[in-house]
C-alpha positions as CSV (number, residue, x, y, z in Angstrom):
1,X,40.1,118.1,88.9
2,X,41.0,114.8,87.9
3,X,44.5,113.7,88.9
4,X,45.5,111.8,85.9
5,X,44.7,115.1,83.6
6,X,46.4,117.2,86.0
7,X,49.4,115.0,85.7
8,X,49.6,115.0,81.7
9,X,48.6,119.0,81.5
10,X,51.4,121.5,80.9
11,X,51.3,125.2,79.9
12,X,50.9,125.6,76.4
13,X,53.7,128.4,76.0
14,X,56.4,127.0,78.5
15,X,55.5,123.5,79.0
16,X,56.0,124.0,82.4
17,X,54.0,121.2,84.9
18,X,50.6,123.0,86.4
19,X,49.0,122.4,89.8
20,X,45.8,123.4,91.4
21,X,45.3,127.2,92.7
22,X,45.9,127.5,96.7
23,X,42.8,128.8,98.3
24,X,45.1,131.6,99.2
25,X,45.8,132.3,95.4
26,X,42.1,131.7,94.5
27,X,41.3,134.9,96.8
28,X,44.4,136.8,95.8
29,X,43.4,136.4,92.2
30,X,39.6,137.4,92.5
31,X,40.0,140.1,94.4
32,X,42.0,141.8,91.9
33,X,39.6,140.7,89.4
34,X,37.1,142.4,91.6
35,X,38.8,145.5,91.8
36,X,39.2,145.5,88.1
37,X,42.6,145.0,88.0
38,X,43.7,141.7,85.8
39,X,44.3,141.2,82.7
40,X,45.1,138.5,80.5
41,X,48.6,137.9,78.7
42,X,46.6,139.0,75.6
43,X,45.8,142.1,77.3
44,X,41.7,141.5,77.8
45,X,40.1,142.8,81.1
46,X,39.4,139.9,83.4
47,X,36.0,140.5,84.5
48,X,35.2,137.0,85.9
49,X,36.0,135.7,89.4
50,X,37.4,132.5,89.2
51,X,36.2,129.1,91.0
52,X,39.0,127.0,90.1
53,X,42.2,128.1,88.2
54,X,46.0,126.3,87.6
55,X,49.5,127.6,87.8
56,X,52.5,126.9,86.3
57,X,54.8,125.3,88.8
58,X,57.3,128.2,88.5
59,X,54.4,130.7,89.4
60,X,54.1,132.7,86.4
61,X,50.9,131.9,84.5
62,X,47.8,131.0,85.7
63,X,44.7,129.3,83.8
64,X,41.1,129.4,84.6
65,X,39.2,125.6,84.7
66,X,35.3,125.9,83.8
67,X,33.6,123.3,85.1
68,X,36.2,121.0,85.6
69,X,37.5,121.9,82.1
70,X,40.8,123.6,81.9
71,X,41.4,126.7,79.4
72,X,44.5,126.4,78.0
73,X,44.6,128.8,75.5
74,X,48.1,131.0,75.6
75,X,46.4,134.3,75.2
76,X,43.4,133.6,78.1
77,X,46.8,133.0,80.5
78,X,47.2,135.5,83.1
79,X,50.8,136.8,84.0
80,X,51.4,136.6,87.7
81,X,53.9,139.5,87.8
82,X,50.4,141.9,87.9
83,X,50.1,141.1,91.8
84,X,53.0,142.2,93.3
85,X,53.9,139.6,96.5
86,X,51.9,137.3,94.7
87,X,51.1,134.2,97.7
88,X,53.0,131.1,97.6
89,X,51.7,128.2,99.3
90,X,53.4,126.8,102.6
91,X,56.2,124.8,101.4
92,X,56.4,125.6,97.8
93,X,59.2,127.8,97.1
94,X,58.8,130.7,94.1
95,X,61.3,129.4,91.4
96,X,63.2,132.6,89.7
């Protein structure tokens, strides 16, 4: 994703800054999607492993990119609090 677009994107809802998924999240988030078990904020069945996604910089929310596109729309948003432990990467603390 381009740098520049990732540095001008917020979430739509709390205007919170977004950064890339970790690899570690990536995997974290798709297997749950594989076992069937995420849903979006709007409550739809996430069906759809992900091969690029953002997050809110206080971990909450994440948002799926298609083809280098980011989906930004609040109800295709997918609450973190669904995975409990959810990973944080090295050196990026979870903000309360």
């Amino acid at each position: 994703m381009d740098k520049r677009l990732l540095d001008i994107l917020c979430c739509p809802v709390s205007k919170r800054p977004l950064r890339p998924l970790t690899s570690t999240e990536l995997n974290t988030l798709n297997a749950a999607i594989g076992a069937g078990s995420v849903d979006t904020v709007a409550g739809e069945r996430v069906s759809e492993a992900f091969g690029e996604g953002l997050i809110t910089t206080d971990e909450k929310v994440i948002y799926r990119v298609d083809d280098g596109i980011p989906v930004m729309l609040p109800e295709q948003g997918i609450g973190t609090t669904q995975f409990p432990g959810f990973p944080s990467p090295a050196g990026v603390p979870q903000n309360p």
